[in-house]
Short mmCIF file of the C-alpha atoms (twelve columns), coordinates in Angstrom:
data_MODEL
# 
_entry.id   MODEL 
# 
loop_
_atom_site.group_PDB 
_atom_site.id 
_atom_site.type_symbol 
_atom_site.label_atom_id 
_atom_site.label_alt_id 
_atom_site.label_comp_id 
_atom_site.label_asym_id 
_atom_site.label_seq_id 
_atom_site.Cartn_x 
_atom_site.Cartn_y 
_atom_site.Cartn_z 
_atom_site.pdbx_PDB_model_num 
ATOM 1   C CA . UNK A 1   -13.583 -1.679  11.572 1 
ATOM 2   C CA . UNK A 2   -12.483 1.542   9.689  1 
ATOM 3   C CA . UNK A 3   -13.050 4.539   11.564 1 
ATOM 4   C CA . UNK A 4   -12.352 7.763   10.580 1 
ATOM 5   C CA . UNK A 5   -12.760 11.714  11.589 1 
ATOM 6   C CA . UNK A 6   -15.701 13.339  9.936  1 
ATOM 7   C CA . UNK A 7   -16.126 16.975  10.325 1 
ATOM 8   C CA . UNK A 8   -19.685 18.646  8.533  1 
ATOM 9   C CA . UNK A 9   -18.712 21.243  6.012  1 
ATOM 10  C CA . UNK A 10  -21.827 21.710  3.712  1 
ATOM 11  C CA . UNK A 11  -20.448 23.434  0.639  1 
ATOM 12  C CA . UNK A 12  -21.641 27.075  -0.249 1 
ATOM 13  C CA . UNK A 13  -23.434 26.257  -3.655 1 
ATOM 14  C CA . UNK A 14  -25.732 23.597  -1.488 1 
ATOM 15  C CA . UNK A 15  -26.912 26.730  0.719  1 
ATOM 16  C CA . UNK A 16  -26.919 28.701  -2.598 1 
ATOM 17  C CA . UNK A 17  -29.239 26.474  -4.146 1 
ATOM 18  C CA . UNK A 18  -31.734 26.090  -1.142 1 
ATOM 19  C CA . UNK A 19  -31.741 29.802  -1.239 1 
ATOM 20  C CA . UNK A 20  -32.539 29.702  -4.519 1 
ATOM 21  C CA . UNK A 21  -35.293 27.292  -4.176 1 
ATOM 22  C CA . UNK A 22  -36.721 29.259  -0.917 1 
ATOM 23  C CA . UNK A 23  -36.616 32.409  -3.162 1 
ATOM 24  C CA . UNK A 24  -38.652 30.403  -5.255 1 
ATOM 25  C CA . UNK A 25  -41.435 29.332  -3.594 1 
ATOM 26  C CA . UNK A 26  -44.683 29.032  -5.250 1 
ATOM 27  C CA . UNK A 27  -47.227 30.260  -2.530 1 
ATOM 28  C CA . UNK A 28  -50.795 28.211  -2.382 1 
ATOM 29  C CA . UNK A 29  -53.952 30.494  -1.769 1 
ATOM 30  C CA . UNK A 30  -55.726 29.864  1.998  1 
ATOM 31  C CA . UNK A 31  -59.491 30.371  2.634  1 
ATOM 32  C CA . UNK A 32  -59.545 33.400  5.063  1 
ATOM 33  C CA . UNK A 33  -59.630 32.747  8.313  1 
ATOM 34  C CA . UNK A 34  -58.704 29.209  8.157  1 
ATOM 35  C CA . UNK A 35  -55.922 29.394  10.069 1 
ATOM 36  C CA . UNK A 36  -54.341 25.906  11.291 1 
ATOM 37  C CA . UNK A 37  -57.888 24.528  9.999  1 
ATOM 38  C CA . UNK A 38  -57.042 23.068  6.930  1 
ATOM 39  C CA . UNK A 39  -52.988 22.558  7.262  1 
ATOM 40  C CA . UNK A 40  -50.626 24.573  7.615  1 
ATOM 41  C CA . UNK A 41  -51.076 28.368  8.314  1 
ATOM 42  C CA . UNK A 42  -49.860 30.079  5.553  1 
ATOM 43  C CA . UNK A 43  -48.767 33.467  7.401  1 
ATOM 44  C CA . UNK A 44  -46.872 31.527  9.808  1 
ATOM 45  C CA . UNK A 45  -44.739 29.119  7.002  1 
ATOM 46  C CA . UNK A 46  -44.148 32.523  5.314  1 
ATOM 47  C CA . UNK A 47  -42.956 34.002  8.136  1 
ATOM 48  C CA . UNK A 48  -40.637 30.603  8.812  1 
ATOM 49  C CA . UNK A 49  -39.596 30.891  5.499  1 
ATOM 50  C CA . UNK A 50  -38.564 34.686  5.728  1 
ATOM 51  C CA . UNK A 51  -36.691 33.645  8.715  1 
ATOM 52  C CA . UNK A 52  -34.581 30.813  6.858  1 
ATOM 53  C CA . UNK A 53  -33.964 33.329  4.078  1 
ATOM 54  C CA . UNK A 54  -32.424 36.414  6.170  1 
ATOM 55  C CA . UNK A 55  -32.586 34.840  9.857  1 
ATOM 56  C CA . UNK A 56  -30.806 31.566  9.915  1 
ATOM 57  C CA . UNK A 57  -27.051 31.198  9.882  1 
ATOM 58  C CA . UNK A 58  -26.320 27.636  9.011  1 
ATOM 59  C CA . UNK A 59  -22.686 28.588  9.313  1 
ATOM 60  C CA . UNK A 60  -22.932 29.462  12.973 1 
ATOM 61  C CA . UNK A 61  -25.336 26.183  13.890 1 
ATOM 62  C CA . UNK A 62  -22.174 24.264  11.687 1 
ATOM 63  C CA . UNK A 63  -19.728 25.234  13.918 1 
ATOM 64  C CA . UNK A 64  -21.659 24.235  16.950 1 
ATOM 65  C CA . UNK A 65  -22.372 20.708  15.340 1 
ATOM 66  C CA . UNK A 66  -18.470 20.839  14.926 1 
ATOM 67  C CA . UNK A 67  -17.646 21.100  18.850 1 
ATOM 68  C CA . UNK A 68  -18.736 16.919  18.915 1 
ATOM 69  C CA . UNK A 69  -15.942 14.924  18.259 1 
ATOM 70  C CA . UNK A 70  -17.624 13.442  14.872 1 
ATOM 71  C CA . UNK A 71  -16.972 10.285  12.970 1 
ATOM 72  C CA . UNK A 72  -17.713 7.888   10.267 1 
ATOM 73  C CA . UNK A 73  -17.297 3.888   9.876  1 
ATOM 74  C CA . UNK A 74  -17.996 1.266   7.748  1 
ATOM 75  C CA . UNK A 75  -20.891 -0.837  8.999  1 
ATOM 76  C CA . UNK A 76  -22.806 -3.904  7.158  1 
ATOM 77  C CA . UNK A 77  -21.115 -2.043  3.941  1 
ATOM 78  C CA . UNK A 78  -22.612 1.099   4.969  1 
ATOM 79  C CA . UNK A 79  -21.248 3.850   6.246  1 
ATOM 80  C CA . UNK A 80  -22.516 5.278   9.351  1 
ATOM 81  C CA . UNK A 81  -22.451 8.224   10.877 1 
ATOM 82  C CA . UNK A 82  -21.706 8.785   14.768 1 
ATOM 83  C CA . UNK A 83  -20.297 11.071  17.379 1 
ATOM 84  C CA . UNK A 84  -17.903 9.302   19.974 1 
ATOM 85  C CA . UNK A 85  -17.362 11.259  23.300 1 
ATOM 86  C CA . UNK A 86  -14.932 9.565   25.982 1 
ATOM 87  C CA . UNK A 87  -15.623 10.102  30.124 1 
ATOM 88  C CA . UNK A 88  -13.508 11.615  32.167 1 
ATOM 89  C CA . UNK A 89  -14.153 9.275   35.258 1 
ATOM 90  C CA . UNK A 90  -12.147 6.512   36.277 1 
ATOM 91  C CA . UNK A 91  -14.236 3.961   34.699 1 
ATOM 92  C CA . UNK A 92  -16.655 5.292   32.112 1 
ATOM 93  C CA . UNK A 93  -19.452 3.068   31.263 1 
ATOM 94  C CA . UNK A 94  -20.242 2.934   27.364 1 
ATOM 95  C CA . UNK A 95  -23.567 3.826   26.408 1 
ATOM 96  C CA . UNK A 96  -25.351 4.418   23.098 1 
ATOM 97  C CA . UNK A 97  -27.727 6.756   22.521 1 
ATOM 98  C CA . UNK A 98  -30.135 6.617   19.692 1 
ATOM 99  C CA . UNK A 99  -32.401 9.761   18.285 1 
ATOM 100 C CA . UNK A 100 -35.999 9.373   17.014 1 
ATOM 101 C CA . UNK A 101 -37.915 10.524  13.859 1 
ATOM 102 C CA . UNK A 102 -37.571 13.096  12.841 1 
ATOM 103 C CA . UNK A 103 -34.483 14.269  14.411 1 
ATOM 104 C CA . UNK A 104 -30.528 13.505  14.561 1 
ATOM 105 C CA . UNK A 105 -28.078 12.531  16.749 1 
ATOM 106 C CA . UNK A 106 -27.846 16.343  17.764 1 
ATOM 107 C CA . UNK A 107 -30.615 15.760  19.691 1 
ATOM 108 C CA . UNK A 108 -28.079 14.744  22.195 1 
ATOM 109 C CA . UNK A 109 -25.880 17.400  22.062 1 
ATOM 110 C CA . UNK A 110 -26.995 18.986  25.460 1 
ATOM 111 C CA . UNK A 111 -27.039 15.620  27.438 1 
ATOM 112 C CA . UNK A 112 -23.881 14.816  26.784 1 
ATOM 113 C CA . UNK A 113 -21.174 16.676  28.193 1 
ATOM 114 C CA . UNK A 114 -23.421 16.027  31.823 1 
ATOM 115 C CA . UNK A 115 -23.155 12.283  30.293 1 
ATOM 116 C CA . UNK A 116 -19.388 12.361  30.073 1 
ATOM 117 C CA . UNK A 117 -18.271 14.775  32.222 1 
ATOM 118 C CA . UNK A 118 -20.703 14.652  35.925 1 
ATOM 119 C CA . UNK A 119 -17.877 16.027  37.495 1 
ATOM 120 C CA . UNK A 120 -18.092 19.645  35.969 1 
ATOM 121 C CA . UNK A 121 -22.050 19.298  36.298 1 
ATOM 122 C CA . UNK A 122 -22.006 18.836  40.075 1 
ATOM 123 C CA . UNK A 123 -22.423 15.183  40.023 1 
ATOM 124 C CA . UNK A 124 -19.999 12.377  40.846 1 
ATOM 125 C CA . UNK A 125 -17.011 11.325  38.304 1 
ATOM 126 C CA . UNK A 126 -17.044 7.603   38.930 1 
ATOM 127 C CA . UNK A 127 -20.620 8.046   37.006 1 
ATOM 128 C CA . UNK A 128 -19.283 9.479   33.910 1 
ATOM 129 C CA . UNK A 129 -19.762 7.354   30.401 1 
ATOM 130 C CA . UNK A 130 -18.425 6.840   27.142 1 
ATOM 131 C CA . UNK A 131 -21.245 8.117   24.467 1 
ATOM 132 C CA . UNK A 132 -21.915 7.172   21.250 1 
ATOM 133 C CA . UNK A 133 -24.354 8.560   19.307 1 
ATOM 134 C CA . UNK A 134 -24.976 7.056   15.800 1 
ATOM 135 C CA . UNK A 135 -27.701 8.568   12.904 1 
ATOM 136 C CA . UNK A 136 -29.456 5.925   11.456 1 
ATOM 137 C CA . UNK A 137 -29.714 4.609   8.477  1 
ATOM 138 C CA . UNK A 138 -30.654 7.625   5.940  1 
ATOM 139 C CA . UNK A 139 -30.429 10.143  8.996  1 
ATOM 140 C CA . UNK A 140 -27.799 12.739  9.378  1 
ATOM 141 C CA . UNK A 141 -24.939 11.688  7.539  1 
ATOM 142 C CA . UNK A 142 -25.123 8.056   7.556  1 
ATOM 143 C CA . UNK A 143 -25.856 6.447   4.434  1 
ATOM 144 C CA . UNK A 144 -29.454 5.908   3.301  1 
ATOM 145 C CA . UNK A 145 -30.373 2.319   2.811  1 
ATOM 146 C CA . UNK A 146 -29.543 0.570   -0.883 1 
ATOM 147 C CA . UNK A 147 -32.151 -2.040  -0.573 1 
ATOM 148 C CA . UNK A 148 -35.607 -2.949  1.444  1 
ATOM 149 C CA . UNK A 149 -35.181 -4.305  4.900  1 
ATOM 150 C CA . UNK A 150 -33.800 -1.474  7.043  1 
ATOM 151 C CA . UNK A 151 -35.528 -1.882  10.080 1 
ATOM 152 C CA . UNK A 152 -35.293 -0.936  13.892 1 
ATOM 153 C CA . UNK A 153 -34.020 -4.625  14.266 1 
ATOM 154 C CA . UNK A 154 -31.564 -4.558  11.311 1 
ATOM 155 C CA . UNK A 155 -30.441 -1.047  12.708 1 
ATOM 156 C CA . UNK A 156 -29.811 -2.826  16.312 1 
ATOM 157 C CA . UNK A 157 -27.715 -5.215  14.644 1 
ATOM 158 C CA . UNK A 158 -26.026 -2.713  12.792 1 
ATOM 159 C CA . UNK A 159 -25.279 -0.716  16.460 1 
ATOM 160 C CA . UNK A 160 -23.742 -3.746  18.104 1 
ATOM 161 C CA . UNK A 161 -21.227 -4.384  15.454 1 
ATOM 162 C CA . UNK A 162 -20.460 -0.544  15.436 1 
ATOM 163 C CA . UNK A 163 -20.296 -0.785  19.281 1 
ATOM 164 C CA . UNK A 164 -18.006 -3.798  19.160 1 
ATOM 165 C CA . UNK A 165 -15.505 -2.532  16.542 1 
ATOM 166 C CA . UNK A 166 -15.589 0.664   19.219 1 
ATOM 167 C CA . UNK A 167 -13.839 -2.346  21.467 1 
ATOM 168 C CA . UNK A 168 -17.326 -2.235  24.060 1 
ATOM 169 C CA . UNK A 169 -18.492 -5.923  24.218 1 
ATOM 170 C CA . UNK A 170 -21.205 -5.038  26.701 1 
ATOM 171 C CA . UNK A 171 -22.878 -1.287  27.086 1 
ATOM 172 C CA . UNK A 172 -26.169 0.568   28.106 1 
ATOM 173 C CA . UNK A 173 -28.499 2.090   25.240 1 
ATOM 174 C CA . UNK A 174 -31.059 4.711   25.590 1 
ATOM 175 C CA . UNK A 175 -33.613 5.739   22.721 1 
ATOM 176 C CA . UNK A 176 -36.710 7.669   22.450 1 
ATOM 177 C CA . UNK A 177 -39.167 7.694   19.605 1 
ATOM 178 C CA . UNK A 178 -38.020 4.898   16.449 1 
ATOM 179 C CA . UNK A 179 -34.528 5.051   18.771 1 
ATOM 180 C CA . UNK A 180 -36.477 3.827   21.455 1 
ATOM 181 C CA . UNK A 181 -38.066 1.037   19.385 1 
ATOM 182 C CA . UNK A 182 -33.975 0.071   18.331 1 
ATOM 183 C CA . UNK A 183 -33.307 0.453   21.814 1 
ATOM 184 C CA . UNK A 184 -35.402 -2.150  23.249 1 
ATOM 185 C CA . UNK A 185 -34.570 -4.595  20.632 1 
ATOM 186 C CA . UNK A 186 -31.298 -4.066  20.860 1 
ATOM 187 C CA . UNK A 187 -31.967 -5.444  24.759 1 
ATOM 188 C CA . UNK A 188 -34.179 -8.129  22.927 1 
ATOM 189 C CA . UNK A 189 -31.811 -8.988  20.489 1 
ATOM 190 C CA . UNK A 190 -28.541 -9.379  22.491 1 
ATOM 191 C CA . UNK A 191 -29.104 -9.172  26.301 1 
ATOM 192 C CA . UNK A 192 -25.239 -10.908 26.489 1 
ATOM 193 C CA . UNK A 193 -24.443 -7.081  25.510 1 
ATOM 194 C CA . UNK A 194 -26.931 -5.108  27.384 1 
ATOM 195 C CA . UNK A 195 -25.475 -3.807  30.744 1 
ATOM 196 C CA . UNK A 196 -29.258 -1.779  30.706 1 
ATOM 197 C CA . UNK A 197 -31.708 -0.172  28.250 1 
ATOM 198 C CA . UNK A 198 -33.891 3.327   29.338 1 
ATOM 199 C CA . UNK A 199 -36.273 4.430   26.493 1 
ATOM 200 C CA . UNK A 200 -38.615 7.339   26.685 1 
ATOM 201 C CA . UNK A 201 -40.841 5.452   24.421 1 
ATOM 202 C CA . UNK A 202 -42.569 1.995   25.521 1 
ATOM 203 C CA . UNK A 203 -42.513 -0.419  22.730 1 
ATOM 204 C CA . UNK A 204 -42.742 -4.148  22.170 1 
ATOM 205 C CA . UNK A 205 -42.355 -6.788  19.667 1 
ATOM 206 C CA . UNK A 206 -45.549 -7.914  18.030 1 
ATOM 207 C CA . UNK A 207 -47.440 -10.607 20.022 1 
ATOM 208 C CA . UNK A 208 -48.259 -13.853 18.575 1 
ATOM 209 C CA . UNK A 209 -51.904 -13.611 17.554 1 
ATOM 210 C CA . UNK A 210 -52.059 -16.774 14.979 1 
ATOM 211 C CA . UNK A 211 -53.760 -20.022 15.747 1 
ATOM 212 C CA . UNK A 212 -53.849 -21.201 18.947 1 
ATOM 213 C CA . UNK A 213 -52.979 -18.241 21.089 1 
ATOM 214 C CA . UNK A 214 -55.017 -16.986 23.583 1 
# 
């Protein structure tokens, strides 16, 4: 498996343009009063709006991004996205982490430098893991899907052959949200390769209803 650095630069005529296009806006009217009644409140996406005009610095929130070690391989002929963190302990465990909809694998930004490195965090090094956290499939900056059929099961087949060209033949996942419903197939799919699964999200694959069941 290819795998190479990826760092996010998003070029200035991108942010140009969305300024452009925020500058832009065409306003809808709002029965007075309405307030969250009928959608959105229009004060408060105005307000959003001013703030993503003056407010925001992408630049700043771009170098944070850039303090996870990112990278990019080719997967099932796409390519995918991920950030690869290594323990410190003496025997990191490798886990994957998977992000729901709609969010990014920088949901896990926080979690995991305590993930990788309990030692600095008051906890115990021998605990520490190797994480991975991919974007799926038309998330983050993983390729969007070419054809039908991308689905949480697809995308847990797509993890384990990421995970294996990573050299980890057996690992934990965690998911919440659609990551959660990859998660537990990925323990459905190939328990050889599940040391554990933890999802913040209880799913299930569908029961049999069809003739004959009870």
């Amino acid at each position: 498996m290819d795998v190479k650095p990826f760092k996010v630069e998003v070029p200035d005529a991108v942010l140009e343009n969305l300024q452009r296009r925020l500058a832009d806006t065409r306003w809808p009217d709002e029965i007075p009063g309405a307030g969250w009644d009928y959608g959105s409140n229009l004060a408060y996406i105005r307000e959003l709006v001013g703030y993503w005009r003056s407010g925001f610095d992408w630049r700043a929130q771009e170098r944070l991004i850039n303090t996870m070690s990112h990278y990019k391989a080719t997967v099932a002929g796409m390519s995918i996205h991920f950030v690869h963190e290594k323990g410190t302990g003496p025997n990191p465990m490798p886990l994957v982490l998977t992000h729901g909809w709609p969010g990014t694998f920088f949901e896990m930004h926080k979690m995991t430098p305590l993930l990788t490195d309990p030692g600095s965090h008051g906890g115990d090094p021998a605990d520490a893991f190797d994480v991975v956290v991919p974007s799926m499939p038309g998330y983050g900056f993983s390729d969007r899907p070419s054809q039908r059929g991308m689905h949480v099961l697809r995308t847990s087949d797509i993890w384990v052959e990421l995970m294996h060209g990573l050299g980890y033949s057996r690992f934990g996942a965690h998911g919440g949200d659609w990551g959660a419903s990859v998660t537990n197939y990925l323990g459905y799919a190939y328990p050889q390769n599940l040391i554990g699964i933890h999802t913040t999200s209880i799913t299930r694959p569908t029961p049999y209803l069809g003739p004959g069941s009870t």
